[in-house]
TORKOL-4160 file (C-alpha; in steps of 0.2 Angstrom, whole numbers, padded with zeros to 4 digits, m for minus):
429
<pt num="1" X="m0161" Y="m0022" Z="m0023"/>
<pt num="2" X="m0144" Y="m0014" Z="m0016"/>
<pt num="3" X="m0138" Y="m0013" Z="0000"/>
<pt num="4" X="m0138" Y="0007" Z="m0004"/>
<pt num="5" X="m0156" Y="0009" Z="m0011"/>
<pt num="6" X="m0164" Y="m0004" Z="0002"/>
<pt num="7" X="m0157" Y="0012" Z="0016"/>
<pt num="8" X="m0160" Y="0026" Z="0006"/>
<pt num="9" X="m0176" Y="0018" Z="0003"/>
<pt num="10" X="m0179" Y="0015" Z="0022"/>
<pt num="11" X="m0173" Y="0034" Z="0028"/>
<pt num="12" X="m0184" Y="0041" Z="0013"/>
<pt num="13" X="m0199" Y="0031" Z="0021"/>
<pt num="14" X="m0197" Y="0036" Z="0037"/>
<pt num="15" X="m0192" Y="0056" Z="0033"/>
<pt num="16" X="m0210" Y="0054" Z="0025"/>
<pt num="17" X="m0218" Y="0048" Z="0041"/>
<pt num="18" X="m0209" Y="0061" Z="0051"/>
<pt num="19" X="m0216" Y="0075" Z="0038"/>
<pt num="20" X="m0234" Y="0067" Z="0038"/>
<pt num="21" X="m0237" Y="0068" Z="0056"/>
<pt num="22" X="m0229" Y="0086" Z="0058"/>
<pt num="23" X="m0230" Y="0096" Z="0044"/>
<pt num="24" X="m0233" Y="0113" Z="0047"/>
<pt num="25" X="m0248" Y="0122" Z="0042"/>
<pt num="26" X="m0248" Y="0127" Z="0024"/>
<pt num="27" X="m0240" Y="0144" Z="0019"/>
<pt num="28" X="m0254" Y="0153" Z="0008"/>
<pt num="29" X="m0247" Y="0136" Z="m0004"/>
<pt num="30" X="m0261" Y="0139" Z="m0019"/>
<pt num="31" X="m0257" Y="0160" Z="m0019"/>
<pt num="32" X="m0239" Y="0153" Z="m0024"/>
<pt num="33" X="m0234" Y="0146" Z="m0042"/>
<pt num="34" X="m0221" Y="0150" Z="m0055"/>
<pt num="35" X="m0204" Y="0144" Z="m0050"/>
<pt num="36" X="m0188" Y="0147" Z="m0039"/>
<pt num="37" X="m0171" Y="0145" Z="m0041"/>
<pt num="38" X="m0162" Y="0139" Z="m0026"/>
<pt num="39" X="m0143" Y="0143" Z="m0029"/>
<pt num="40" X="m0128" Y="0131" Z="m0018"/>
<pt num="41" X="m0115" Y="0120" Z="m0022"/>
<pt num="42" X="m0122" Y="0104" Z="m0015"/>
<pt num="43" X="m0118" Y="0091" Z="m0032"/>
<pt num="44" X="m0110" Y="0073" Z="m0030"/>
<pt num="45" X="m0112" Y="0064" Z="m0015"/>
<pt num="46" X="m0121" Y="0079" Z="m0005"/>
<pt num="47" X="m0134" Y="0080" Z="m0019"/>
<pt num="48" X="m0148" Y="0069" Z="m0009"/>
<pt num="49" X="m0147" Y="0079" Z="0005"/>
<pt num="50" X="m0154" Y="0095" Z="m0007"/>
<pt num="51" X="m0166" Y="0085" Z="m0017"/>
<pt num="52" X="m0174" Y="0080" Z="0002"/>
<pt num="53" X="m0178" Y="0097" Z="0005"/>
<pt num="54" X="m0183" Y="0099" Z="m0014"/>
<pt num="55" X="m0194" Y="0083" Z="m0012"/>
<pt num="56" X="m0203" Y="0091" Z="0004"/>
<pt num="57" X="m0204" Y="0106" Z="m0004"/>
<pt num="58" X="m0211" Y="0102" Z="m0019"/>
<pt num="59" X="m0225" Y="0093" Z="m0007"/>
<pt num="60" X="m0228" Y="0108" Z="m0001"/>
<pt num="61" X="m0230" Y="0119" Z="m0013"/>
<pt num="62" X="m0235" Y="0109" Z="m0029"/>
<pt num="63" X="m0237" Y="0122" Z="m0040"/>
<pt num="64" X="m0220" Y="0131" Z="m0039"/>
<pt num="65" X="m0205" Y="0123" Z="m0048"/>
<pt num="66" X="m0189" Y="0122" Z="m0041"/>
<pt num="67" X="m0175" Y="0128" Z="m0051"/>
<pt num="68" X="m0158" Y="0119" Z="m0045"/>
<pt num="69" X="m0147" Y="0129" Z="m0050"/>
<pt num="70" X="m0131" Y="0118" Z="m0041"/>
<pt num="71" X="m0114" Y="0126" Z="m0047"/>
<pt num="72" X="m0102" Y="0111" Z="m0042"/>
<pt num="73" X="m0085" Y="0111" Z="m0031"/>
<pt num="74" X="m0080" Y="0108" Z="m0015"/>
<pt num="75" X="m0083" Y="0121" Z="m0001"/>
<pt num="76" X="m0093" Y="0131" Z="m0014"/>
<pt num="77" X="m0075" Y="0139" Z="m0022"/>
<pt num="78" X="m0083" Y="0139" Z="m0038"/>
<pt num="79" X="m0101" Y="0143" Z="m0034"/>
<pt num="80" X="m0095" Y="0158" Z="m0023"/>
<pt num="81" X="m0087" Y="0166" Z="m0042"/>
<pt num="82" X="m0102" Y="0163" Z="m0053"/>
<pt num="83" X="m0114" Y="0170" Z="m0038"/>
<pt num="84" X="m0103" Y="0184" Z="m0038"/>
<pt num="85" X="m0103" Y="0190" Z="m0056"/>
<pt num="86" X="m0121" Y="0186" Z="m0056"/>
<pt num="87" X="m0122" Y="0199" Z="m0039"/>
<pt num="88" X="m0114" Y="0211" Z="m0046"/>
<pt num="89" X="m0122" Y="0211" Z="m0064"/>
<pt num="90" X="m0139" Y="0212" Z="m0055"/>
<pt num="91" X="m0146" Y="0195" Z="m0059"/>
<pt num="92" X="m0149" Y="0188" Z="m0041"/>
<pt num="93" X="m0155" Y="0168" Z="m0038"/>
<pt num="94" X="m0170" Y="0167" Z="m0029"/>
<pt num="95" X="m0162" Y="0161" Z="m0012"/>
<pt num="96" X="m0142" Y="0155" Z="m0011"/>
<pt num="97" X="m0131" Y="0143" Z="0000"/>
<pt num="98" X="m0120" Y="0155" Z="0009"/>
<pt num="99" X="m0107" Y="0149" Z="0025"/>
<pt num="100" X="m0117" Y="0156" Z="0041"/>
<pt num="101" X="m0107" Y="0172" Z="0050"/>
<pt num="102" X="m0096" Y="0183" Z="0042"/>
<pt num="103" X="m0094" Y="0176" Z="0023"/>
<pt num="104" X="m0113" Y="0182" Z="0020"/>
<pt num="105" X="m0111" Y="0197" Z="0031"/>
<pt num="106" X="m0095" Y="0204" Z="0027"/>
<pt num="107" X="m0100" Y="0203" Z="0007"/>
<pt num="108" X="m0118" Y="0204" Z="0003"/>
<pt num="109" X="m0124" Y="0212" Z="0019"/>
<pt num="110" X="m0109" Y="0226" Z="0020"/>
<pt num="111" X="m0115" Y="0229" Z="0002"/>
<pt num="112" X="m0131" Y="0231" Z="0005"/>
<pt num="113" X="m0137" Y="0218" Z="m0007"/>
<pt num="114" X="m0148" Y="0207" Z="0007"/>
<pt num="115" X="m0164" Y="0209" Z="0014"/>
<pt num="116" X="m0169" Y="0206" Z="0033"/>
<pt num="117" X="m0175" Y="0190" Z="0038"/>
<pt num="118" X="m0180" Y="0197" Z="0056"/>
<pt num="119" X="m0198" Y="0195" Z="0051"/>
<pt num="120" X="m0198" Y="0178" Z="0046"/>
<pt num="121" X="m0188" Y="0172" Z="0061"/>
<pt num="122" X="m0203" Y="0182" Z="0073"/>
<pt num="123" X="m0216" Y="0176" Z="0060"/>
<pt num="124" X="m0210" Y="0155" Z="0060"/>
<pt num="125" X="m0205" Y="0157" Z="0082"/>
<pt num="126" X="m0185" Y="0153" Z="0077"/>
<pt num="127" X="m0178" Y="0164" Z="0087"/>
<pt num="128" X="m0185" Y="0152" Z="0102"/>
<pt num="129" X="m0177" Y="0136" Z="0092"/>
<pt num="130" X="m0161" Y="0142" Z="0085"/>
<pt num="131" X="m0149" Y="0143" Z="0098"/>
<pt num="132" X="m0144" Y="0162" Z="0104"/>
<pt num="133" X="m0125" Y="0162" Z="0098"/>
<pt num="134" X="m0130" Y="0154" Z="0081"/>
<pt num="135" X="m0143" Y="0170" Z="0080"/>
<pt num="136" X="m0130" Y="0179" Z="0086"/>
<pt num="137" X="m0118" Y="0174" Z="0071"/>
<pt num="138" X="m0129" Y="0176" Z="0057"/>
<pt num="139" X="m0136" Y="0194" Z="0064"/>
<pt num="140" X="m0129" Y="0212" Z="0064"/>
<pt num="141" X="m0140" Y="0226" Z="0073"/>
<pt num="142" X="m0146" Y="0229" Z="0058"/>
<pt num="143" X="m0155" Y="0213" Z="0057"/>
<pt num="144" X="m0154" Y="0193" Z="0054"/>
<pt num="145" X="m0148" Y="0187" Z="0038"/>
<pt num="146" X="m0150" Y="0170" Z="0033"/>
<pt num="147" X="m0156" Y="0153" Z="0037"/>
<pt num="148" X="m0148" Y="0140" Z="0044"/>
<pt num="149" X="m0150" Y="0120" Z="0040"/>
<pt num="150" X="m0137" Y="0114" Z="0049"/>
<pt num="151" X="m0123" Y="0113" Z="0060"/>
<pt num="152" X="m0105" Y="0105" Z="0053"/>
<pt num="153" X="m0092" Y="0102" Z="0063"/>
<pt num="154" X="m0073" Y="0105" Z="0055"/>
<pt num="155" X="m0063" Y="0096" Z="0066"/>
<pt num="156" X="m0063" Y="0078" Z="0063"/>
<pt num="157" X="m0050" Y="0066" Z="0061"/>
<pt num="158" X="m0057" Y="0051" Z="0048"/>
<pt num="159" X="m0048" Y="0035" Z="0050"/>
<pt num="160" X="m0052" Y="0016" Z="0049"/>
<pt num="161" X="m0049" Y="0007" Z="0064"/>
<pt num="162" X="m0047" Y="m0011" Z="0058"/>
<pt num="163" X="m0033" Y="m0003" Z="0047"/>
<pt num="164" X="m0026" Y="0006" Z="0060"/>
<pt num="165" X="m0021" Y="m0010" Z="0071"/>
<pt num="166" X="m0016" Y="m0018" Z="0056"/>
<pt num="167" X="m0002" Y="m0004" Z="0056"/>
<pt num="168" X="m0002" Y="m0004" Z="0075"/>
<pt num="169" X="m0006" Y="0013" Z="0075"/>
<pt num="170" X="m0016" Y="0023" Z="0088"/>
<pt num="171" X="m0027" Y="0039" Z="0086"/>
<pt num="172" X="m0015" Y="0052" Z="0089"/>
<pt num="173" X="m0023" Y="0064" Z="0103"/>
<pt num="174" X="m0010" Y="0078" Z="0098"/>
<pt num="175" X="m0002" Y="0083" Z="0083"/>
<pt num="176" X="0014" Y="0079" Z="0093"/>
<pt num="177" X="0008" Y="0062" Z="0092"/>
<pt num="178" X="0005" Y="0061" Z="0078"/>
<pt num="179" X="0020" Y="0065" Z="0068"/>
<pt num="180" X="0027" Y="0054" Z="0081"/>
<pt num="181" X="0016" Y="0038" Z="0072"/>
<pt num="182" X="0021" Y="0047" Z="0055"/>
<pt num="183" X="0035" Y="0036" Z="0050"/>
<pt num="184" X="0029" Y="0020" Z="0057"/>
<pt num="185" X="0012" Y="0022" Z="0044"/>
<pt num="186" X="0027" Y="0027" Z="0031"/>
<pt num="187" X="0037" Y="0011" Z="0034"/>
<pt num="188" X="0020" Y="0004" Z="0030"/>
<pt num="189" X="0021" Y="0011" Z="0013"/>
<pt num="190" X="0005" Y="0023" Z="0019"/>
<pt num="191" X="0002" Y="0042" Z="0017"/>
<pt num="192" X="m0002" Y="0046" Z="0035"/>
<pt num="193" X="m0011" Y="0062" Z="0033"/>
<pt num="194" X="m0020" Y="0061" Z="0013"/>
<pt num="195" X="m0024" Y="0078" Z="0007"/>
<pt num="196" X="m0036" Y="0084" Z="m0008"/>
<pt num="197" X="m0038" Y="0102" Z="m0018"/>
<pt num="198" X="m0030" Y="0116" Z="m0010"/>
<pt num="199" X="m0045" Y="0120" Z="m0001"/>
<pt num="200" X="m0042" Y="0105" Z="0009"/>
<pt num="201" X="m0027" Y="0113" Z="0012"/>
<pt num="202" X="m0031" Y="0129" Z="0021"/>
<pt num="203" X="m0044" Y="0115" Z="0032"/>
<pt num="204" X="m0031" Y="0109" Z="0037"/>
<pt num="205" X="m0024" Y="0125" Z="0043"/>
<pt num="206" X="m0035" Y="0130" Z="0053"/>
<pt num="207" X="m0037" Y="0111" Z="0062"/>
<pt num="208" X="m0021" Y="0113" Z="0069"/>
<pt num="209" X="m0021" Y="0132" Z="0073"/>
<pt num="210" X="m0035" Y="0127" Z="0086"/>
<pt num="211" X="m0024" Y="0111" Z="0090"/>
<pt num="212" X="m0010" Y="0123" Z="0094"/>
<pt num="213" X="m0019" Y="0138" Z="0102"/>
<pt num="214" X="m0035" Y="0133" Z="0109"/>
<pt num="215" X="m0051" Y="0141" Z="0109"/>
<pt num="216" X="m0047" Y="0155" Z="0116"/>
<pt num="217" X="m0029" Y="0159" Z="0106"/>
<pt num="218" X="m0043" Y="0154" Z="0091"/>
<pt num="219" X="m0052" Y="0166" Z="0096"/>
<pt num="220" X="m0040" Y="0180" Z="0099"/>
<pt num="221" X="m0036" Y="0180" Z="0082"/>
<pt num="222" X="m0051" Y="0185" Z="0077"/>
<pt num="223" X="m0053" Y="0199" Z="0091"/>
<pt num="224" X="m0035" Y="0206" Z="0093"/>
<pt num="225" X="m0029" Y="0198" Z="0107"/>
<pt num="226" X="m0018" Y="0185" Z="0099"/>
<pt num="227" X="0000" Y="0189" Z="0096"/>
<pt num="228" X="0003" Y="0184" Z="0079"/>
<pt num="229" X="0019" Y="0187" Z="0078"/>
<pt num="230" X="0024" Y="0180" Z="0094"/>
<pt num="231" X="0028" Y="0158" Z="0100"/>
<pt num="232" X="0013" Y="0151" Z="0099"/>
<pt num="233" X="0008" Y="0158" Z="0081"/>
<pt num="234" X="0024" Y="0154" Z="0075"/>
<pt num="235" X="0021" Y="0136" Z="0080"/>
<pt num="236" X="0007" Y="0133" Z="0072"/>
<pt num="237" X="0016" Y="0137" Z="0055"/>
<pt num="238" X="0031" Y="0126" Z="0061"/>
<pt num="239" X="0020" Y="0112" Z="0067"/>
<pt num="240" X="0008" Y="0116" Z="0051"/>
<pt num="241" X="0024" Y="0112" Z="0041"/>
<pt num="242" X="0030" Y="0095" Z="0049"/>
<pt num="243" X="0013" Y="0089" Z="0047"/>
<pt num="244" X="0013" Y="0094" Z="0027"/>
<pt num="245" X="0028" Y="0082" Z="0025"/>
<pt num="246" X="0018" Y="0068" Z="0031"/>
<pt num="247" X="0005" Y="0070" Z="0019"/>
<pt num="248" X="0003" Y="0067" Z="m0001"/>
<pt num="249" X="0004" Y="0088" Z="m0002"/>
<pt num="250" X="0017" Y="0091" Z="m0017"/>
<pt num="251" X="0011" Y="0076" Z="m0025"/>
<pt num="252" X="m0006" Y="0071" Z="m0030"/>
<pt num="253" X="m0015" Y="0083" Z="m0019"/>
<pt num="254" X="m0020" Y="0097" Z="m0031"/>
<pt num="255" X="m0031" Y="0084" Z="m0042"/>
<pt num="256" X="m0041" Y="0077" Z="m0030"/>
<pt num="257" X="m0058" Y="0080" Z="m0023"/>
<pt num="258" X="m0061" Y="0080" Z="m0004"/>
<pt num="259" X="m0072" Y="0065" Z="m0006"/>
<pt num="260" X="m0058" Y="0056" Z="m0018"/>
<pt num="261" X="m0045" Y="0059" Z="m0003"/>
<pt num="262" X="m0057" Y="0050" Z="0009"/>
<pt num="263" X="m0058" Y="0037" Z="m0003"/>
<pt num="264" X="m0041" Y="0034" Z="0001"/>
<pt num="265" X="m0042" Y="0032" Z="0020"/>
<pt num="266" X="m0057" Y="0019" Z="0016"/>
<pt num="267" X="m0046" Y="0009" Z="0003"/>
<pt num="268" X="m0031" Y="0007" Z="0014"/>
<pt num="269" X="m0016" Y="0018" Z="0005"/>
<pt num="270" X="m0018" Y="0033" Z="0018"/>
<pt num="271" X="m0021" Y="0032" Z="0035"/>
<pt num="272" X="m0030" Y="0048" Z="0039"/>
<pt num="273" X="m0039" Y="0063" Z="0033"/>
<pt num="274" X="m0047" Y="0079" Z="0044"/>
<pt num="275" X="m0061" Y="0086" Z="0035"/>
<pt num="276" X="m0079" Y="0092" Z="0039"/>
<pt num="277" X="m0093" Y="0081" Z="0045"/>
<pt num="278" X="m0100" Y="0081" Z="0028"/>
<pt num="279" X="m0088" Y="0066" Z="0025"/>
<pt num="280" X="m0098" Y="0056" Z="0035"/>
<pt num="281" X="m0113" Y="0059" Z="0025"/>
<pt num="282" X="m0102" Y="0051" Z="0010"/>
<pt num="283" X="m0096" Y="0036" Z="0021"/>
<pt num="284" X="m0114" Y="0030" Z="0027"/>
<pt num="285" X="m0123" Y="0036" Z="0009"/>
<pt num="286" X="m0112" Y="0033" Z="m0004"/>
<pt num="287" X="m0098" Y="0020" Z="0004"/>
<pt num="288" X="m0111" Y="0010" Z="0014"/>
<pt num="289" X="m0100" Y="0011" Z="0029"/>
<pt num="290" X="m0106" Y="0011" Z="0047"/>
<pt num="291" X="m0098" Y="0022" Z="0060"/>
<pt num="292" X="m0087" Y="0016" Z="0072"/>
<pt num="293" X="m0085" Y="m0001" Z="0060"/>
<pt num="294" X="m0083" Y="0005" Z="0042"/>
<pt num="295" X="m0073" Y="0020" Z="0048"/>
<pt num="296" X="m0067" Y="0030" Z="0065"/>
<pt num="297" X="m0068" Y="0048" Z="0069"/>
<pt num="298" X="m0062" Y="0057" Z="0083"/>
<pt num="299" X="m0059" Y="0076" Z="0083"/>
<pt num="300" X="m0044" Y="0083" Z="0077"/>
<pt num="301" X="m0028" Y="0081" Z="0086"/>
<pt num="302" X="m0028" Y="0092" Z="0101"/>
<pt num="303" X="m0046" Y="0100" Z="0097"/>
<pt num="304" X="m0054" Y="0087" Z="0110"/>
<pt num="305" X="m0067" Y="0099" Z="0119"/>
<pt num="306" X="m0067" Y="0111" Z="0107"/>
<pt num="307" X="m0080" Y="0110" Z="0093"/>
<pt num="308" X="m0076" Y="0119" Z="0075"/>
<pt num="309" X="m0092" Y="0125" Z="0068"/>
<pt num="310" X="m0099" Y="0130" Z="0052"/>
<pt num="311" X="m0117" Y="0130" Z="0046"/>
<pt num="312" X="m0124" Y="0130" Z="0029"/>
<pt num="313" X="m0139" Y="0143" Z="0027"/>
<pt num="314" X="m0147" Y="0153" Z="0014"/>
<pt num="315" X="m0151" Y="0172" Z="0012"/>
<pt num="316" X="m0163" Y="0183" Z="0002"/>
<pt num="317" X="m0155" Y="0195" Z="m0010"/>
<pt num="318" X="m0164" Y="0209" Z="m0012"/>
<pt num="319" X="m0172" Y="0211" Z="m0029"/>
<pt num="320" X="m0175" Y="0190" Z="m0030"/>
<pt num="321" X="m0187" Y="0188" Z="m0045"/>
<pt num="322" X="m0198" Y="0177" Z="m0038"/>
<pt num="323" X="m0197" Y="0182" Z="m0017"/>
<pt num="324" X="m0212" Y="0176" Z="m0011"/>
<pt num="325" X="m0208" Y="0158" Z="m0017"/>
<pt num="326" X="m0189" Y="0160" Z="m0009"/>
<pt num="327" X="m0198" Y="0165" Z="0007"/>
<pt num="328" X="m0209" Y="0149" Z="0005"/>
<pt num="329" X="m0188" Y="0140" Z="0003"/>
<pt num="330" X="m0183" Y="0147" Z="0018"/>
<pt num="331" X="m0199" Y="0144" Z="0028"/>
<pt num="332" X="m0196" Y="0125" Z="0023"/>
<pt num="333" X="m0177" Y="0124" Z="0024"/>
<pt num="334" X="m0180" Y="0131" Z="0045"/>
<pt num="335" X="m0193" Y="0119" Z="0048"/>
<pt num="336" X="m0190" Y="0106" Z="0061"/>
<pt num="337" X="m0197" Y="0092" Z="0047"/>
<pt num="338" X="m0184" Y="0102" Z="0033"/>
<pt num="339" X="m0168" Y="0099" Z="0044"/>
<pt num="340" X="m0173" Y="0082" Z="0049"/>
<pt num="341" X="m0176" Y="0077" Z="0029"/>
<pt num="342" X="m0160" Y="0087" Z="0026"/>
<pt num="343" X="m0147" Y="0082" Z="0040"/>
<pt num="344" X="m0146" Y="0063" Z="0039"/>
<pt num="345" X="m0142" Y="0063" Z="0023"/>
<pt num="346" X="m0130" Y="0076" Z="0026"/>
<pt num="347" X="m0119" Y="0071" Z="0036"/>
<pt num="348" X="m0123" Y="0086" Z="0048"/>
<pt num="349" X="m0133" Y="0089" Z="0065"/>
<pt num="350" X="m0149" Y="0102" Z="0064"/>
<pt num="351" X="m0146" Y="0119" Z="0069"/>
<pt num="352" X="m0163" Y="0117" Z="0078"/>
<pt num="353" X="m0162" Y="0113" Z="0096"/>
<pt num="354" X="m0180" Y="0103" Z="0094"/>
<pt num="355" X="m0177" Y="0092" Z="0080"/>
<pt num="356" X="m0176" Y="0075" Z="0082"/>
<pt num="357" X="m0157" Y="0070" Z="0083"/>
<pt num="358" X="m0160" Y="0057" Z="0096"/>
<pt num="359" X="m0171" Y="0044" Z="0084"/>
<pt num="360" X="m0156" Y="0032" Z="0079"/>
<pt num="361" X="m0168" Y="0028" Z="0062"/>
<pt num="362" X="m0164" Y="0047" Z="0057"/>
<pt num="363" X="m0148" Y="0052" Z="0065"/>
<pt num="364" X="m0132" Y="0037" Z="0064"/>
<pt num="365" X="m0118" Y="0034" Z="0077"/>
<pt num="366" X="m0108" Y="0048" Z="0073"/>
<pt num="367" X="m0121" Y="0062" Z="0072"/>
<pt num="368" X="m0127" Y="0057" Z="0087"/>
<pt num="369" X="m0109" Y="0059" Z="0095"/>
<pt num="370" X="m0108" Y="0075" Z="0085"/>
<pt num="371" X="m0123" Y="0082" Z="0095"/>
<pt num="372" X="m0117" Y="0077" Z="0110"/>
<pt num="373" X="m0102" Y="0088" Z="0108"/>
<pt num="374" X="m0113" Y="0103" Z="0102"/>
<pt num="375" X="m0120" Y="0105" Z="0118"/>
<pt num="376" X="m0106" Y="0102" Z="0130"/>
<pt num="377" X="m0090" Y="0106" Z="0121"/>
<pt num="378" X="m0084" Y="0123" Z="0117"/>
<pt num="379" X="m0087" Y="0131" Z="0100"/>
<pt num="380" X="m0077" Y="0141" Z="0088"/>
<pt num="381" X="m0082" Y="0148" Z="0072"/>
<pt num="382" X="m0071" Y="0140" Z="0057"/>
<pt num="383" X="m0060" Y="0152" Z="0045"/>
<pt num="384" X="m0059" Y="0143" Z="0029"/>
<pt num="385" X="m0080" Y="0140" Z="0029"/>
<pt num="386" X="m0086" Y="0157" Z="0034"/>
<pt num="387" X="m0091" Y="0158" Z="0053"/>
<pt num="388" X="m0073" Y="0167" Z="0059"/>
<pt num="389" X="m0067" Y="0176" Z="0045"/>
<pt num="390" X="m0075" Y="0190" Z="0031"/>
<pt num="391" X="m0074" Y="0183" Z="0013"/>
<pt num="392" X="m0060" Y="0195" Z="0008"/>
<pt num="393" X="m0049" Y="0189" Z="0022"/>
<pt num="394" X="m0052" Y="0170" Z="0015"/>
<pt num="395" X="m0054" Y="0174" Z="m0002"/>
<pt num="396" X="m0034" Y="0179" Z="0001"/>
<pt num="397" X="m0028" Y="0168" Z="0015"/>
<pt num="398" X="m0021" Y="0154" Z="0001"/>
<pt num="399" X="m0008" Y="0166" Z="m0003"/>
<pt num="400" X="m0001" Y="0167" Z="0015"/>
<pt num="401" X="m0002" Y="0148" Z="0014"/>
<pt num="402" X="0007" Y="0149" Z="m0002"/>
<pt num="403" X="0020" Y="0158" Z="0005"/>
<pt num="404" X="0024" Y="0146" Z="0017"/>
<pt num="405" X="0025" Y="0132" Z="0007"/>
<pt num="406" X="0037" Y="0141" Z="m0004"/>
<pt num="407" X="0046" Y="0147" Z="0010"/>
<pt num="408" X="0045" Y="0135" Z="0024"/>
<pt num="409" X="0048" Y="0152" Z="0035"/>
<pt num="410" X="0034" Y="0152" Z="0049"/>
<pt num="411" X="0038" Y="0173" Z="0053"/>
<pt num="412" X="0035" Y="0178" Z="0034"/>
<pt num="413" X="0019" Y="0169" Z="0033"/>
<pt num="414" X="0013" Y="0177" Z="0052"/>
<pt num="415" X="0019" Y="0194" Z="0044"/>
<pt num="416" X="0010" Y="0191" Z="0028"/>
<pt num="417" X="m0006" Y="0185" Z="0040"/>
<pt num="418" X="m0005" Y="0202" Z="0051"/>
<pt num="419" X="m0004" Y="0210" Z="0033"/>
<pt num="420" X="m0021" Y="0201" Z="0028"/>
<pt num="421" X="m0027" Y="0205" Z="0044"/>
<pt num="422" X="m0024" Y="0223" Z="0042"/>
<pt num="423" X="m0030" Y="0227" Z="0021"/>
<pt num="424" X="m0049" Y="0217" Z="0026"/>
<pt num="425" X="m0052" Y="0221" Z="0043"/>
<pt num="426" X="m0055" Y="0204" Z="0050"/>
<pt num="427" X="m0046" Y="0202" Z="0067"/>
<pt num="428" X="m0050" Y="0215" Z="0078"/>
<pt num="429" X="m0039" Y="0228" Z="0086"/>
């Protein structure tokens, strides 16, 4: 038996244990059958984590089928289209993955298309075990929209440390620092920065616009209060530039996956990657690596302190063919025993302050660290996944990147930012 299915094997076991002992108490389970379709974009190497929940759900309810309806694609760009015709032409999933914050409710919930989960939180005691400011996020006063599974982070540097001291490279603390090591890991005949679809780009982005401003500049974006055409704005296009030339972007970028670029970082041809904490759910599940061995992480330069969050979650359109069976989704998904069979294999920390992240044969190394930080660090919401930013203002922020790569002028592309800002109504003022 492999290395990999002797671990799988040995987390499935114990998620089954946990489940055993603290199952919740069945939710009306032989009232419910037929089927329901669960709509995300979790394919490839974030596949187990989805069939977990499915597993445990199908334990709970036998007699309804689950209908995975997984549209693949990195940070759910294609999902989010196919969701949208199938939205708008009436034909709604049962329950769908939607980025917790302002990509569900600037969309679905400005257009009246999502029902209010308030019951359910009051029903299931959540709103005593999701944290306030997560509630916060995912609610308007109209109501709470959606489910969260989890917490990501967004700002992690990814990195292997044996390959770095080959190199005689450090971790670079700034992004000063590290276009400083830039051409020392190029005289290596390395990428330093290795960068996947354009997606990955605009992550990026947003990595070193915390870098630059901190948490509160972040912030002010969002409210108002940041001048976006004044210095420090202006650096984080000039600085978002200089780190772009050390990096693949231009070359190979466009073709290649997120999980393909990490790939790279592992095998030795690029030194670094920042992506979402997803990735270390593919280093442990699919490479077989352990943290802090296999492969490093730190958070992004100059983000130490600052923790860039997103969370996954799922809402109930209204009209869902089969809603009693989606509540019976979200009901599992909440549960403390849904995001402890979820998370591991995720890569991600629970949004539940009571689940069990401290058991190191559930949670690794680096989600452990990652938990650590959730509760002392200071959090932001990220743009490109949802938390900061409406869906109209993300849905068109690749073309003020554009710009700037074609351009290489940091005032056009903070004039064509105040412009987005303006047409979607997504930064204050």
């Amino acid at each position: 038996m492999s290395k990999r299915l002797l671990s799988l094997c040995s987390l499935v076991m114990v998620i089954a244990v946990v489940v055993g002992s603290f199952a919740p108490a069945a939710r009306a389970q032989e009232d419910l059958s037929g089927e329901v379709e669960i709509f995300s974009w979790w394919a490839g190497s974030e596949g187990p984590a989805l069939e977990a929940l499915i597993a445990l759900f199908n334990e709970q309810y036998p007699n309804v089928e689950v209908i995975n309806a997984t549209v693949a694609g990195g940070s759910g760009t294609a999902a989010k289209a196919v969701l949208k015709t199938r939205m708008e032409g009436g034909e709604p999933p049962d329950a769908f993955q939607a980025h917790a914050g302002q990509e569900l409710i600037g969309t679905w919930v400005a257009a009246d298309r999502m029902e209010d989960l308030t019951f359910l939180f009051e029903e299931q005691g959540w709103l005593d075990v999701f944290p306030e400011g997560l509630v916060d996020l995912i609610s308007t006063d109209e109501g709470i929209w959606s489910v969260p599974v989890n917490i990501h982070r967004s700002n992690v540097l990814w990195y292997v440390p044996a390959n770095l001291e080959t190199w005689g490279v450090e971790v670079p603390a700034t992004w000063d620092d590290f276009l400083a090591v830039c051409p020392t890991i190029q005289e290596a005949g390395v990428t330093p920065l290795v960068l996947g679809f354009a997606w990955t780009v605009y992550h990026l982005w947003e990595n070193i616009a915390v870098g630059v401003l901190g948490p509160e500049g972040w912030n002010g974006i969002w409210t108002g209060e940041t001048d976006l055409m004044g210095e420090d704005f202006l650096k984080v296009w000039d600085t978002f530039g200089k780190v772009l030339e050390c990096s693949n972007f231009g070359e190979d970028n466009e073709t290649m996956e997120w999980d393909k670029a990490i790939d790279r970082v592992v095998d030795g041809t690029a030194a670094f990657n920042v992506m979402g904490d997803w990735a270390a759910g593919y280093l442990t599940t699919t490479r077989e690596l352990v943290p802090g061995e296999g492969f490093g992480y730190a958070p992004a330069p100059g983000t130490d302190g600052t923790f860039i969050m997103l969370s996954d979650s799922f809402g109930l359109p209204l009209g869902a063919p089969n809603r009693d069976n989606a509540i019976a989704w979200l009901t599992v998904l909440g549960s403390k025993e849904g995001q402890d069979a979820f998370n591991p294999l995720k890569g991600s920390i629970p949004a539940r302050t009571d689940a069990d992240v401290t058991n190191p044969e559930l949670y690794n190394a680096y989600l452990q660290s990652a938990a650590a930080d959730w509760a002392t660090d200071t959090i932001v919401g990220s743009l490109w996944h949802g938390a900061a930013a409406n869906e109209q203002f993300t849905g068109n922020f690749g073309g003020v990147v554009d710009l700037f790569t074609a351009s290489g002028a940091p005032e056009a592309a903070a004039a064509a930012f105040v412009e987005l800002c303006s047409t979607s109504g997504a930064c204050g003022g």
